[in-house]
KOLRO-275419 format. One record per residue (C-alpha): x, y, z; chain; residue in three letters. Coordinates in steps of 0.1 Angstrom, whole numbers, plus 5000, padded with zeros to 4 digits. Layout:
! KOLRO-275419
> X:Y:Z:A:ala;
...
END
This chain:
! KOLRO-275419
> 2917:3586:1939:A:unk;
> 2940:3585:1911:A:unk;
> 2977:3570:1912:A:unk;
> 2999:3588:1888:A:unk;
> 3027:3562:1878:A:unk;
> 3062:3567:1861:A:unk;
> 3067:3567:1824:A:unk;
> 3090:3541:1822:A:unk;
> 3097:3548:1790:A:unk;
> 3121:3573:1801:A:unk;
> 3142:3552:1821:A:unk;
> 3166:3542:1794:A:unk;
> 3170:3576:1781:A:unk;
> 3178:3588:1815:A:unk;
> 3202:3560:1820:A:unk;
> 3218:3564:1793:A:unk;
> 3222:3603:1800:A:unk;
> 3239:3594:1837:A:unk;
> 3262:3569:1817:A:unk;
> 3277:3598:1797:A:unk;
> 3283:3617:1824:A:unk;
> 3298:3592:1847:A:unk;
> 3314:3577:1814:A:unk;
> 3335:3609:1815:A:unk;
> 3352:3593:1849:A:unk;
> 3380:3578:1824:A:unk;
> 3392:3610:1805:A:unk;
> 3408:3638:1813:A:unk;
> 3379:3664:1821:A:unk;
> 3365:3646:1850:A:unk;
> 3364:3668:1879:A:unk;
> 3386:3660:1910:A:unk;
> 3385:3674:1940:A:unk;
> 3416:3698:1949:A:unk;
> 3439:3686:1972:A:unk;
> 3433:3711:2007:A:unk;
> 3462:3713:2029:A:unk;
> 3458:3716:2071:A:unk;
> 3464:3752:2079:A:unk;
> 3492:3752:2102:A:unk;
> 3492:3792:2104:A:unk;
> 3516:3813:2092:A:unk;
> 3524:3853:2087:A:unk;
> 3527:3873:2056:A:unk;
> 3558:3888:2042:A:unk;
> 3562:3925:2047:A:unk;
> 3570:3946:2019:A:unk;
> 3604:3964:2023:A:unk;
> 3601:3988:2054:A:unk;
> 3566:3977:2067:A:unk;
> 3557:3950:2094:A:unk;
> 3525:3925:2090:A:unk;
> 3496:3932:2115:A:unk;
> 3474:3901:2122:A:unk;
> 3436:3911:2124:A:unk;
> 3428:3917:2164:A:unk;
> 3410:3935:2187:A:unk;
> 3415:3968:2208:A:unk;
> 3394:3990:2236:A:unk;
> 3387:4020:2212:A:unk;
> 3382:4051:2239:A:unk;
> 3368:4082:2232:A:unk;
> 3380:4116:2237:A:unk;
> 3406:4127:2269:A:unk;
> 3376:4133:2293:A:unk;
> 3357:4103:2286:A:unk;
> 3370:4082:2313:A:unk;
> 3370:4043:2301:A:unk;
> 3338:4045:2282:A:unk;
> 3346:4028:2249:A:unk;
> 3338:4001:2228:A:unk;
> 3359:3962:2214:A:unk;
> 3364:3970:2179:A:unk;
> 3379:3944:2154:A:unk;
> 3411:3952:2130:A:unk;
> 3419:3931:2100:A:unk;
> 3454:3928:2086:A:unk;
> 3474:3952:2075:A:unk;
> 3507:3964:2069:A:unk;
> 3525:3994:2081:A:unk;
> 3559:4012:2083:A:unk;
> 3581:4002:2108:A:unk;
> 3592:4038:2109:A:unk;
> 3577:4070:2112:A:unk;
> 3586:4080:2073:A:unk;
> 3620:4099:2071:A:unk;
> 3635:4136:2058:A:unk;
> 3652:4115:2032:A:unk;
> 3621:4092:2019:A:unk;
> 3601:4125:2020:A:unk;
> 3631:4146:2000:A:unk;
> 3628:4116:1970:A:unk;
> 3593:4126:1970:A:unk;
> 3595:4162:1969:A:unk;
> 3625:4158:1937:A:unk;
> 3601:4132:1920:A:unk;
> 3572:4158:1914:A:unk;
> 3596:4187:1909:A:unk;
> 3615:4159:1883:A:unk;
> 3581:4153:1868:A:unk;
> 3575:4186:1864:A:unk;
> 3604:4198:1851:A:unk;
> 3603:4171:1823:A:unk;
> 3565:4175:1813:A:unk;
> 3558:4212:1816:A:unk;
> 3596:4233:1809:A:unk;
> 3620:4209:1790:A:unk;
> 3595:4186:1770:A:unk;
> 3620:4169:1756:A:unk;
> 3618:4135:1736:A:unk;
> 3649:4118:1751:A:unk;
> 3630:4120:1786:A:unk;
> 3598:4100:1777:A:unk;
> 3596:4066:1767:A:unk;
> 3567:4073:1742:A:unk;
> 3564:4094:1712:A:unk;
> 3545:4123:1713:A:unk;
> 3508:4125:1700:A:unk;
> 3490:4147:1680:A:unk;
> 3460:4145:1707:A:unk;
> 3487:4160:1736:A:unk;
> 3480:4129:1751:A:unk;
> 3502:4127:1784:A:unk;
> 3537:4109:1777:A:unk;
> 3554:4083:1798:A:unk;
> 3587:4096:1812:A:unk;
> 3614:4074:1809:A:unk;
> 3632:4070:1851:A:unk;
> 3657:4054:1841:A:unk;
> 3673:4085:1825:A:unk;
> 3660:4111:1850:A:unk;
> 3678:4095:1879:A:unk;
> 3711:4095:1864:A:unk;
> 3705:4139:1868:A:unk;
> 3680:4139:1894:A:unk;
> 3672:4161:1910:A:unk;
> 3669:4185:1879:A:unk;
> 3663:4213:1896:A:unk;
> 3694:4216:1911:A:unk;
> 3709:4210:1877:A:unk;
> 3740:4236:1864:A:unk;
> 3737:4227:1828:A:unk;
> 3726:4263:1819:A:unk;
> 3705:4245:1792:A:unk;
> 3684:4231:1816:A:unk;
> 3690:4259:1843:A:unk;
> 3671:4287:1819:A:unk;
> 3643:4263:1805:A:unk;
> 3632:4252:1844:A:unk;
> 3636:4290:1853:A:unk;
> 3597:4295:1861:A:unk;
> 3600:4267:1891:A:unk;
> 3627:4282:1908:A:unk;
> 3630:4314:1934:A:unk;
> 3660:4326:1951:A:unk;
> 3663:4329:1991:A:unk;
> 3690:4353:1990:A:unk;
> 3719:4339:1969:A:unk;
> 3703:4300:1972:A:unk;
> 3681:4285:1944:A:unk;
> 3647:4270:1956:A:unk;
> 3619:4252:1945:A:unk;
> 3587:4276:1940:A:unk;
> 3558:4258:1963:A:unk;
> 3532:4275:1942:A:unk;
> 3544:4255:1915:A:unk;
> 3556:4217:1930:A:unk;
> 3525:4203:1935:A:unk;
> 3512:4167:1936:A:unk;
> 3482:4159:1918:A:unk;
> 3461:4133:1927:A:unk;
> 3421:4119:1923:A:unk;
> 3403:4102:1956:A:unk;
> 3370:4094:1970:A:unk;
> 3361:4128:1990:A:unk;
> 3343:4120:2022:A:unk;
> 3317:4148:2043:A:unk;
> 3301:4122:2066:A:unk;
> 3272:4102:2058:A:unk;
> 3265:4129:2025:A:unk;
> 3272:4118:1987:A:unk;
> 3308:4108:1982:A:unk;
> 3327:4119:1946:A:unk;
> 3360:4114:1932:A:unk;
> 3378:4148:1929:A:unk;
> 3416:4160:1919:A:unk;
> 3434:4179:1938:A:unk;
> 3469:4199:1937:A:unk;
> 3488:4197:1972:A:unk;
> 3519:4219:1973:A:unk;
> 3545:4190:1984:A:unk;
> 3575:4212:2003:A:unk;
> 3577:4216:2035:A:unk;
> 3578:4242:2065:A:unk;
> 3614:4244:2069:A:unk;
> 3610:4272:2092:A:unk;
> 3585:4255:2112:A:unk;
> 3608:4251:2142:A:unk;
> 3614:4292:2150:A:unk;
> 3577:4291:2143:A:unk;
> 3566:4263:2170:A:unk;
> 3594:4277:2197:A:unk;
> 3591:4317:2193:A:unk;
> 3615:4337:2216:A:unk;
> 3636:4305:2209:A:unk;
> 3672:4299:2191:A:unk;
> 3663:4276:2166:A:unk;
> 3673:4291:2133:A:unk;
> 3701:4265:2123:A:unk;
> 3671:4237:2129:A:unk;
> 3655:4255:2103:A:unk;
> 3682:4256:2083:A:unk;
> 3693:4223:2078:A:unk;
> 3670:4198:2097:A:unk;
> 3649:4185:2065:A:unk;
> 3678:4194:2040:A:unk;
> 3709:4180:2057:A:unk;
> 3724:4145:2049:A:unk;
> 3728:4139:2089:A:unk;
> 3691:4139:2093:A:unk;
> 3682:4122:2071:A:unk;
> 3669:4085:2089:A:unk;
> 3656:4116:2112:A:unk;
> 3618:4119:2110:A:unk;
> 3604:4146:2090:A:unk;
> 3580:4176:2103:A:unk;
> 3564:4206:2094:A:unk;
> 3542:4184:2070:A:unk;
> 3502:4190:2068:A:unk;
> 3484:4159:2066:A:unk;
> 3472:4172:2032:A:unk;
> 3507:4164:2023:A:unk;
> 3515:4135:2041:A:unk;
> 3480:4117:2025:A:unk;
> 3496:4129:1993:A:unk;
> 3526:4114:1999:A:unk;
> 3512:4081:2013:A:unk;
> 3492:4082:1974:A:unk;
> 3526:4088:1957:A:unk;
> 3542:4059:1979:A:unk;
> 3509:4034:1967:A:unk;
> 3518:4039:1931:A:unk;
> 3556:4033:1938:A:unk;
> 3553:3998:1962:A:unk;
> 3527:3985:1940:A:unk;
> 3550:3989:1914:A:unk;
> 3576:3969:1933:A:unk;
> 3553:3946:1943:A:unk;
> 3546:3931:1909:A:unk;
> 3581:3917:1917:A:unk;
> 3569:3899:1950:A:unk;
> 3557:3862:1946:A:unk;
> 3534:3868:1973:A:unk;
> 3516:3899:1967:A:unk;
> 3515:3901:1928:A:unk;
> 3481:3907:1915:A:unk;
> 3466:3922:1949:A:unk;
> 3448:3957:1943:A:unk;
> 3462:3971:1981:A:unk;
> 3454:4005:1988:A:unk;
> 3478:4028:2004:A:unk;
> 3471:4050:2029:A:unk;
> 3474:4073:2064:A:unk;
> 3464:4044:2093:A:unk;
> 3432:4055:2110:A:unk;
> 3435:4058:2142:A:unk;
> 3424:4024:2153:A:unk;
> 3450:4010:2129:A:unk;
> 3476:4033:2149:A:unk;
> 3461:4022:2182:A:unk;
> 3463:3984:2176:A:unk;
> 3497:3984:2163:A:unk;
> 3509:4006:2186:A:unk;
> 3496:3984:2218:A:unk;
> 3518:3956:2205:A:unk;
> 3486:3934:2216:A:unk;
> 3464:3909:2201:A:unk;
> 3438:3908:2218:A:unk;
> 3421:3936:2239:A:unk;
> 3424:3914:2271:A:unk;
> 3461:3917:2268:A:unk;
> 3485:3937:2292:A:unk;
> 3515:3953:2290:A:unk;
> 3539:3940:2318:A:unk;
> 3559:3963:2333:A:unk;
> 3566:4002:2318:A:unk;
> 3572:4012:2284:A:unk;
> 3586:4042:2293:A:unk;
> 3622:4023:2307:A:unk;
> 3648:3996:2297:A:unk;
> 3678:3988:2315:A:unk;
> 3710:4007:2309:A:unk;
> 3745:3989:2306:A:unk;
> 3748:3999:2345:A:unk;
> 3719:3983:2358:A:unk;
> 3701:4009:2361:A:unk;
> 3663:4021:2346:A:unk;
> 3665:4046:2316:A:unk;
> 3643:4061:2296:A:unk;
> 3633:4043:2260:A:unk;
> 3608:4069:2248:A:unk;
> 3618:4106:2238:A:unk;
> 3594:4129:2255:A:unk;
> 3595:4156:2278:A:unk;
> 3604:4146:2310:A:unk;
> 3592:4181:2332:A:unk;
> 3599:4216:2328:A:unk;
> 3624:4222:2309:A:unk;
> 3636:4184:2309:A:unk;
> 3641:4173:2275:A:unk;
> 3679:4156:2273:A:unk;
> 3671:4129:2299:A:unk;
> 3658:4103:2265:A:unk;
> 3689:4113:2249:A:unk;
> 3677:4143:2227:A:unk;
> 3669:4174:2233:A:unk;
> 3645:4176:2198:A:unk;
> 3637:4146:2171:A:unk;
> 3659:4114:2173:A:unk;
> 3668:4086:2145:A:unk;
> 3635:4066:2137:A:unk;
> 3652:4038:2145:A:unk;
> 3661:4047:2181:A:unk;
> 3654:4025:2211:A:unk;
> 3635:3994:2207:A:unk;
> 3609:3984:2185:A:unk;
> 3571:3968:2202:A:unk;
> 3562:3934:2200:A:unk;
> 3547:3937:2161:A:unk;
> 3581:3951:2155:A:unk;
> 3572:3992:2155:A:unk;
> 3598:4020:2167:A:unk;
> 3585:4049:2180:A:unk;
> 3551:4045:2182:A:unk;
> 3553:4065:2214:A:unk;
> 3573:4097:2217:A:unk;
> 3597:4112:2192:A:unk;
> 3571:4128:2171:A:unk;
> 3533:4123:2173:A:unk;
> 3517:4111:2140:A:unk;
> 3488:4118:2119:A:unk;
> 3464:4096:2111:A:unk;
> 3435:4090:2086:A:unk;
> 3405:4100:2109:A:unk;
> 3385:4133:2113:A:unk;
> 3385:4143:2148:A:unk;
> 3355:4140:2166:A:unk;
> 3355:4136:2208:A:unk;
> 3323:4112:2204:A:unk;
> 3337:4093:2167:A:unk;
> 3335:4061:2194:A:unk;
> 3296:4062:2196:A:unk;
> 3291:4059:2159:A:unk;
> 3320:4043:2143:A:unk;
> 3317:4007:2135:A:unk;
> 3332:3981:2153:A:unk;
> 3348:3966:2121:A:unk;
> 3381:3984:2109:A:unk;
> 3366:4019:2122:A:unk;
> 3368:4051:2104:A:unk;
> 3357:4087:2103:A:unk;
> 3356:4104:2073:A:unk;
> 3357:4140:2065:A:unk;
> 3371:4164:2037:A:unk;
> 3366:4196:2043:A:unk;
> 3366:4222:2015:A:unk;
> 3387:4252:2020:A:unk;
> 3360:4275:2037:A:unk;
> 3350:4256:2059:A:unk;
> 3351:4263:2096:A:unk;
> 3383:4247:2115:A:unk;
> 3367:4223:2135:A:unk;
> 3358:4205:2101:A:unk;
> 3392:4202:2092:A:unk;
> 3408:4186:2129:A:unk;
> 3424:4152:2123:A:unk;
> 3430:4130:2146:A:unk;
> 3470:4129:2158:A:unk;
> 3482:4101:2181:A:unk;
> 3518:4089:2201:A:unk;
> 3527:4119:2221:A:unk;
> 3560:4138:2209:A:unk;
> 3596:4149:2220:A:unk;
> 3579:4178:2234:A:unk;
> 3549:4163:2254:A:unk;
> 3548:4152:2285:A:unk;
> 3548:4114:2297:A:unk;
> 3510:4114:2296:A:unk;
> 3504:4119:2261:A:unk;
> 3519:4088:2257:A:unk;
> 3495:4063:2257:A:unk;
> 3486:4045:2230:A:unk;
> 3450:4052:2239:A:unk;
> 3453:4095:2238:A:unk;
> 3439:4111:2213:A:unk;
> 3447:4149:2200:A:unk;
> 3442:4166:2171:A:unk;
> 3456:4195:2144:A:unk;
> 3440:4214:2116:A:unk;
> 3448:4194:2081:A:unk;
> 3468:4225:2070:A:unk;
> 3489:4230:2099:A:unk;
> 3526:4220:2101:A:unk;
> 3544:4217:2131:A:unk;
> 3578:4202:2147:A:unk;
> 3563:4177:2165:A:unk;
> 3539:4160:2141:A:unk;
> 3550:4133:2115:A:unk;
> 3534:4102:2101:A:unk;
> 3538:4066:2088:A:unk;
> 3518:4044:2064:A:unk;
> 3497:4020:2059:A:unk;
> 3490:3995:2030:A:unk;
> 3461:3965:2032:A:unk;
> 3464:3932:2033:A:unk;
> 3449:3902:2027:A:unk;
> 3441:3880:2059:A:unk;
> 3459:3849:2072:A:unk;
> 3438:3827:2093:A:unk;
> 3451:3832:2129:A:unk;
> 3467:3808:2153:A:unk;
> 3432:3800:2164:A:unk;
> 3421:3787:2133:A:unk;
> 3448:3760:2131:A:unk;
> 3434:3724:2120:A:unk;
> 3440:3705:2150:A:unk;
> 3433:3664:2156:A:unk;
> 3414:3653:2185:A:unk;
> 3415:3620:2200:A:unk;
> 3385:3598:2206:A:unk;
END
């Protein structure tokens, strides 16, 4: 048997190798380990408008019929609008594209862009700043402007509109059909709204001066707004991305994050409107009163209350967003008022084959497609539903190109998780 022995010939070399290393222990560059506070837990700063949602856990159900089969599924943090989003935060949409518009494609003129045009046609920066001391242009009476932005406009009688085959939002995203190849497309969404949705909801009904003034009137404006499709409000939720994250290069906290902006799926919407934490949770007592001045039990959740009931909430139609009291995470109307879209394609068995990690179901239909491709999911019940559509845990749907009265929606925006209460560092006697 042969011993193999150690060179040790090599032992100084080596030596003097883990000397210069170790000899670095006196300068500067010697490594030090960073300095790792206890986690004491904490909560993230909402952007303007939205609330922080901790990551948690919900009962996702299935369809109306399907009893209390379901499945746990796990959310993780996110933000969303306290609100249901307004007639007035949907208006300074609608004037930003027609603004946009306006500049780029019938004035094209150089004191509205920040950059100087190129021989390439490369698309200029327009310069906010200036359009918002005349926005919104369209409604402009400089007769300079007034005959240039001609093509954009129709008249309703002897009152200048916007032409919706011309305001339209443009805007790329991943497009989804189920498990099949995704692609990035554009897409052009008409932004206004149906402002004569309400006579079309309620025929053989007086509601003419709704339609009149409800999304266009300065006394509804903190109202929420209607007769958008949710090919509009996902538009609008991609417009309302590139504005916060423009904002947020000015918050401390949230600088440099890449959050995306969206429609909240509809366990998003579920979890935050529970007000829980944990699926094991319970709601004590109804959500559907609070005690009046008097005493006495009233309602805290616009619906419809029977049969031609509606006033007892204290509205007939839509109320402020702001009305009543907001849930535990700090959410108004996440019952009642108006239901809301959400991010999910409708299906009654999506619970079977979504994942139980932030859930989705995806699906874009393309225009001829059959109707059923195109339901998406609507949840919260609305001024004109009945108290059972009111739980957090109904689901309903719409066609993504139908308005109506009683459908409006919030947002959503990512967030990076904080290590929950459970997570704390804690000391532990001997």
């Amino acid at each position: 048997m042969k011993v193999k022995f150690l060179n040790y010939m090599y032992i100084p070399a080596l030596l003097t190798l883990t000397l210069v290393v170790w000899g670095c222990s006196s300068s500067n560059n010697f490594y030090k380990a960073p300095k790792v506070s206890a986690f004491k837990g904490g909560k993230l700063p909402a952007p303007p408008g939205m609330v922080y949602i901790p990551s948690g856990t919900i009962l996702f159900k299935g369809s109306l019929d399907s009893g209390n089969v379901g499945k746990n599924v796990s959310l993780s943090a996110f933000f969303i609008d306290e609100t249901e989003v307004t007639n007035k935060q949907y208006r300074q949409f609608v004037n930003w594209v027609a603004d946009s518009i306006a500049v780029t494609d019938y004035l094209q003129d150089d004191q509205y862009f920040l950059d100087v045009a190129s021989e390439d046609g490369e698309r200029r920066r327009i310069n906010w700043k200036k359009i918002k001391r005349i926005s919104p242009i369209w409604r402009s009476s400089d007769p300079s402007i007034v005959e240039k932005i001609t093509p954009m406009l129709e008249l309703k009688g002897s009152v200048r509109s916007l032409n919706p085959e011309v305001v339209k939002y443009r805007f790329s995203y991943l497009k989804a059909k189920g498990n099949m190849k995704k692609e990035y497309v554009t897409e052009s969404v008409p932004v206004l709204i149906a402002e004569d949705i309400w006579s079309k909801d309620f025929p053989n009904s007086q509601l003419t001066s709704l339609d009149a003034n409800y999304f266009t009137h300065q006394s509804f404006d903190y109202y929420p707004v209607v007769g958008v499709t949710w090919r509009q409000a996902r538009a609008y939720s991609d417009w309302r991305g590139k504005e916060m994250m423009a904002n947020l290069m000015k918050n401390s906290y949230l600088s440099g994050y890449q959050l995306t902006f969206s429609l909240p799926t509809e366990a998003q919407w579920q979890y935050a409107a529970g007000g829980r934490i944990d699926a094991r949770d319970t709601v004590a007592g109804s959500q559907l009163t609070i005690d009046g001045d008097d005493g006495k039990e009233k309602l805290a959740v616009n619906y419809k209350q029977g049969e031609g009931t509606y006033s007892r909430d204290g509205a007939t139609f839509t109320l402020p967003v702001k009305s009543y009291i907001a849930n535990k995470f700090g959410l108004y109307n996440m019952a009642g008022n108006v239901s809301e879209w959400t991010l999910d394609a409708y299906s009654p068995s999506a619970v079977a084959f979504v994942n139980d990690l932030n859930p989705v179901l995806l699906y874009d239909a393309d225009e001829d497609d059959a109707d059923a491709l195109k339901r998406k999911v609507v949840r919260g019940g609305s001024w004109k539903d009945n108290g059972e559509q009111l739980n957090s845990d109904t689901r309903n749907y719409s066609v993504d190109y139908e308005p109506h009265s009683y459908i409006g929606f919030r947002c959503v925006m990512s967030a990076f998780e904080l290590p929950a209460a459970q997570s704390k560092t804690r000391k532990y006697q001997n």
